[in-house]
Short mmCIF file of the C-alpha atoms (twelve columns), coordinates in Angstrom:
data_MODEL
# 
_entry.id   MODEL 
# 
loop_
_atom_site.group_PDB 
_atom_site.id 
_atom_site.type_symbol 
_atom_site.label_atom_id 
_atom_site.label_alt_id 
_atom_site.label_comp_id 
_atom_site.label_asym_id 
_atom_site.label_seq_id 
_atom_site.Cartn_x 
_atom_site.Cartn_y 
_atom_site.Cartn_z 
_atom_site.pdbx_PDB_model_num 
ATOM 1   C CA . UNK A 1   -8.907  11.170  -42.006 1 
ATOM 2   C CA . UNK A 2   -11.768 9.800   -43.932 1 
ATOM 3   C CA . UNK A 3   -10.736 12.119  -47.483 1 
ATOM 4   C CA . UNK A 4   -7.761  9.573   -47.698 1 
ATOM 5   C CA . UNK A 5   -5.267  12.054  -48.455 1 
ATOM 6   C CA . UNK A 6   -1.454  12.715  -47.605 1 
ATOM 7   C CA . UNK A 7   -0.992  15.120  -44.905 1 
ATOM 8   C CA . UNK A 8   1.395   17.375  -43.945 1 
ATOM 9   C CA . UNK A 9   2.877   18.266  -40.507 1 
ATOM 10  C CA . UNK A 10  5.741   20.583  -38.753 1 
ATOM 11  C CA . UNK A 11  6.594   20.991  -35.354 1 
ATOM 12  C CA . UNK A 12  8.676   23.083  -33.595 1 
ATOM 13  C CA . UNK A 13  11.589  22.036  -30.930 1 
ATOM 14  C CA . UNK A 14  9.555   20.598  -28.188 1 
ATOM 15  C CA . UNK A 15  6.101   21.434  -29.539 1 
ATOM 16  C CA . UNK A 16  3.105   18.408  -29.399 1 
ATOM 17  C CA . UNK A 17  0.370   17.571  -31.437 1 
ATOM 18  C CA . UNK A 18  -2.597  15.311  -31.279 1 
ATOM 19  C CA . UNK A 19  -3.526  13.702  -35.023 1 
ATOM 20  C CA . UNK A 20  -6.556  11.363  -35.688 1 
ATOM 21  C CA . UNK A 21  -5.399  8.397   -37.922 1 
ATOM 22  C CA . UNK A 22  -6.527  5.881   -39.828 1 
ATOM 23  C CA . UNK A 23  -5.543  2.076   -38.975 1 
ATOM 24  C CA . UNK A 24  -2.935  0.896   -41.966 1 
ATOM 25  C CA . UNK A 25  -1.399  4.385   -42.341 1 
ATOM 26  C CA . UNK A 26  2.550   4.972   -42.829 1 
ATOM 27  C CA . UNK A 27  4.122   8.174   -40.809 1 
ATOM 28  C CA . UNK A 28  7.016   8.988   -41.972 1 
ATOM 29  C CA . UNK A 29  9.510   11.247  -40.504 1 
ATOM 30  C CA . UNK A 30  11.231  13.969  -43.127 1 
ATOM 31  C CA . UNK A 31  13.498  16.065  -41.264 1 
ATOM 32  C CA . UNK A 32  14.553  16.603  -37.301 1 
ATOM 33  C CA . UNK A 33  13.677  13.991  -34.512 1 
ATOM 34  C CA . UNK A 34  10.677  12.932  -32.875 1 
ATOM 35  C CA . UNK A 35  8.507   10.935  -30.826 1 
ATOM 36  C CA . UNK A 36  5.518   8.882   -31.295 1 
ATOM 37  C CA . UNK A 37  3.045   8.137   -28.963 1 
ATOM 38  C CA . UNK A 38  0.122   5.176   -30.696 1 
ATOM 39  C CA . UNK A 39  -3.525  5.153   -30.151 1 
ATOM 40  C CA . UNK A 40  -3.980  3.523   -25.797 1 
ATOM 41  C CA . UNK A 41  -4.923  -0.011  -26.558 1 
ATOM 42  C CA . UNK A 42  -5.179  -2.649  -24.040 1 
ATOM 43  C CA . UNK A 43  -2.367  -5.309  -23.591 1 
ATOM 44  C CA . UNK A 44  -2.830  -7.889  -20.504 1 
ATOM 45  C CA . UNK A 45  -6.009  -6.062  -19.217 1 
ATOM 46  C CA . UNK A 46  -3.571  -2.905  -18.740 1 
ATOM 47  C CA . UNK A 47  -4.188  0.296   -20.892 1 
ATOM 48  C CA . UNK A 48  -0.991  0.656   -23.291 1 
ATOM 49  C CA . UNK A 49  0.504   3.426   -25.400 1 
ATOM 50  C CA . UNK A 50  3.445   2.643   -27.345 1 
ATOM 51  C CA . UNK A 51  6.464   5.366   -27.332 1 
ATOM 52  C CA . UNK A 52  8.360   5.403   -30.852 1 
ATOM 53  C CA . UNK A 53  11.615  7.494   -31.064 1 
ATOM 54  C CA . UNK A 54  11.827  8.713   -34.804 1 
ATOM 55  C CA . UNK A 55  15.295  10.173  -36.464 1 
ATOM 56  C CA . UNK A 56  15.167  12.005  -40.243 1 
ATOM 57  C CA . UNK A 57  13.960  9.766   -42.928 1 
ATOM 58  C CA . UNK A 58  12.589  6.640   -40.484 1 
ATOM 59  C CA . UNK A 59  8.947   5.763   -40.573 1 
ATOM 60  C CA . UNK A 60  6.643   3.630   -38.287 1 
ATOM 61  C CA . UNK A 61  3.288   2.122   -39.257 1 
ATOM 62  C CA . UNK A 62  0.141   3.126   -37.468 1 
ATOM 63  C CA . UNK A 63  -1.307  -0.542  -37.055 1 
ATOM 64  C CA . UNK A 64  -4.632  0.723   -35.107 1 
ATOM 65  C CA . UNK A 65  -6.086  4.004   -35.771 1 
ATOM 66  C CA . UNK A 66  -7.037  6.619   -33.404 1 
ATOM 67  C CA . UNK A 67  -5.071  9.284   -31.541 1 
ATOM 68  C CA . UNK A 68  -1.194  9.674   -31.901 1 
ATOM 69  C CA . UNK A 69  0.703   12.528  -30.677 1 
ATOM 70  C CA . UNK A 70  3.756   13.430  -32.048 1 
ATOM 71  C CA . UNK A 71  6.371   15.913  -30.151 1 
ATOM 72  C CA . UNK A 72  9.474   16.855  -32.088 1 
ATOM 73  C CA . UNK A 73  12.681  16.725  -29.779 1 
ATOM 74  C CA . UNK A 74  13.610  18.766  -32.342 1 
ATOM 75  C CA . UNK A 75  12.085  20.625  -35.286 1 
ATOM 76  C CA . UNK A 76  10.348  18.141  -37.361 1 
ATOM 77  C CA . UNK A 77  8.610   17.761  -40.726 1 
ATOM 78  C CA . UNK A 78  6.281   14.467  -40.452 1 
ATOM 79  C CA . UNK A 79  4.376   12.893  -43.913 1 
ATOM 80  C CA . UNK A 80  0.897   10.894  -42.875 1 
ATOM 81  C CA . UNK A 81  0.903   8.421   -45.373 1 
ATOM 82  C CA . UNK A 82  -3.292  7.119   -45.469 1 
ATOM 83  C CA . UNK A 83  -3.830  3.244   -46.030 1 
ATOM 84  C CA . UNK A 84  -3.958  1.577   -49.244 1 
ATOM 85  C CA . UNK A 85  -7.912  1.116   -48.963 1 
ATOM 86  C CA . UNK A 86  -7.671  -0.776  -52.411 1 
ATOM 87  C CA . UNK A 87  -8.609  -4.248  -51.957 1 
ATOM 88  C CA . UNK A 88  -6.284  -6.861  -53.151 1 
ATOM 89  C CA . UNK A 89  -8.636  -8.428  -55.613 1 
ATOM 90  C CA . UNK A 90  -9.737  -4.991  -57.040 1 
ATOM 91  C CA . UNK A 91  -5.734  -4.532  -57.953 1 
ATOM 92  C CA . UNK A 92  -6.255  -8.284  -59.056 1 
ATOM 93  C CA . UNK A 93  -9.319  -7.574  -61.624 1 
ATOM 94  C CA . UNK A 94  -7.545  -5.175  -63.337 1 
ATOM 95  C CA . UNK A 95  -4.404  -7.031  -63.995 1 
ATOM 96  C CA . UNK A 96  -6.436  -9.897  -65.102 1 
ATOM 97  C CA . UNK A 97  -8.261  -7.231  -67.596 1 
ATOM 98  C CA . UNK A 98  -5.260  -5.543  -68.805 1 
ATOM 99  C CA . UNK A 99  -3.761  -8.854  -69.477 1 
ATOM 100 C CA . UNK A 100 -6.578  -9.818  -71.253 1 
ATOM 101 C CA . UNK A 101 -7.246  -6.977  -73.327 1 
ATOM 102 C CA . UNK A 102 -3.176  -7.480  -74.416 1 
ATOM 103 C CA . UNK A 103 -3.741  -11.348 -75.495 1 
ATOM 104 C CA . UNK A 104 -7.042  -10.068 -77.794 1 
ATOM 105 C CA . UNK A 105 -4.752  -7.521  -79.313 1 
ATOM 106 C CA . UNK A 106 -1.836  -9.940  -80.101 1 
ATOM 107 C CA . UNK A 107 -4.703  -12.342 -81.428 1 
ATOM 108 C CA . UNK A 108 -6.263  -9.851  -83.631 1 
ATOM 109 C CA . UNK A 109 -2.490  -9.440  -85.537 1 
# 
């Protein structure tokens, strides 16, 4: 998901689909019930995938990118939130700057 948008996904009763995701990103559930399979990883030298059971308006964070698949139990609307990519002391600069800017206007009065 490198263009670091929201994206949009329904599923029929029963239907599965395989999604590529980014590390840090939010899925959130909208409507129906689900499941959620994460990316394999390896826990005590065993390959491990993680099963998530989703109801309407729950969400689960997708720690480690890669491959998810999602099967509604029912039919489901799922939101792919992407990770905040903005590093903390970008959000940090800015503040600093705004702040700044404020004092040199109160000064100027």
């Amino acid at each position: 998901m490198g263009d670091q948008q929201m994206m949009k996904i329904e599923l029929a009763a029963g239907e599965s689909r395989q999604i590529l995701v980014e590390g840090g990103s939010t899925l959130l559930l909208l409507s129906g019930c689900a499941e959620v399979r994460s990316p394999f990883c390896w826990l005590a030298e065993n390959i491990h995938q993680a099963q998530t059971q989703l109801d309407a308006e729950n969400s689960v964070p997708v720690e480690q990118g890669g491959w998810i698949e999602l099967t509604g139990r029912t039919a489901a609307q799922f939101v792919i939130l992407p990770p905040d990519t903005q590093p903390l002391w970008s959000s940090l600069l800015r503040s600093l700057e705004k702040m700044l800017a404020n004092r040199r206007l109160t000064a100027a009065k």
